[in-house]
N, C-alpha and C positions, 0 to 999 in steps of 0.2 A: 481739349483744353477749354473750359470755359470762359467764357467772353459774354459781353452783354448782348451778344444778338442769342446765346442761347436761353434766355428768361424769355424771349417773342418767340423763339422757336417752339418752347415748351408750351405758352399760350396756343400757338397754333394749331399743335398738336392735340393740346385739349378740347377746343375747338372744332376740328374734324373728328376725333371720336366723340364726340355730342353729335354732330350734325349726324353721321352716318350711322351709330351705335355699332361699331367695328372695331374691333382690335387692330391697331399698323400696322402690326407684321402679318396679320392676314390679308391688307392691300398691296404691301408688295409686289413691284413686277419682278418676276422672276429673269428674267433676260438684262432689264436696265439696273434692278434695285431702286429702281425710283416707286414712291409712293401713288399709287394710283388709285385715287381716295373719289375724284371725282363723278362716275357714276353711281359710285353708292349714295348720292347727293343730289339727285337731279333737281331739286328746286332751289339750291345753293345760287345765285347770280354769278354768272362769269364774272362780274367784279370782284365780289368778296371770294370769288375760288380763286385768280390772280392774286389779293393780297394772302391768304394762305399761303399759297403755295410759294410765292419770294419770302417768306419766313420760315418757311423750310426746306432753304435749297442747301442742297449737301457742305456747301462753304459758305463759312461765317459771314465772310467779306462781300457776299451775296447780298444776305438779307439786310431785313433795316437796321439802320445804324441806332436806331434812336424809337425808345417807345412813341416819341410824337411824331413823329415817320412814320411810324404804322399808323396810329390812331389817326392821324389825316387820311390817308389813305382806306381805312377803313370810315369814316368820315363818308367819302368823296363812293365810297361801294353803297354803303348805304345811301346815298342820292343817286344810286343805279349809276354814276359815273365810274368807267372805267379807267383806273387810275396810271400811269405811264410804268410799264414795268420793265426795267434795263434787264438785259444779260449779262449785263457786265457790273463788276464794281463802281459806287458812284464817288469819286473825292472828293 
């Protein structure tokens, strides 16, 4: 079901196939299903691979609520700061 965090998810996605020049289902783990995009990126900042990677976690209610939720966050990666990243839903 579409929701507004899938238009950030979709960015993200585009995003990691730039940065790595990779198809996703070719990064695939096979055991978890999680996207495992990170080493094909090694000069990606662990900031900006955290806000990826919260824009595409498998549930909506994960990711950012709000494009300006992301853009700060990506913001705050590009100042090499590493941005607070919940496990959890934030209300």
């Amino acid at each position: 079901k579409p929701v507004f965090a899938s238009d950030l998810f979709s960015l993200a996605m585009t995003m990691i196939c730039a940065l790595t020049a990779r198809n996703p289902a070719t990064m695939l783990d096979p055991l978890t299903g999680d996207l495992d995009w990170r080493h094909s990126a090694p000069n990606v900042s662990p900031a900006l691979a955290n806000v990826l990677d919260k824009a595409i976690r498998p549930h909506f209610q994960d990711r950012f609520r709000t494009a300006s939720e992301m853009l700060t966050a990506l913001e705050l990666s590009a100042r090499n700061v590493i941005p607070p990243v919940s496990l959890t839903a934030v209300t």
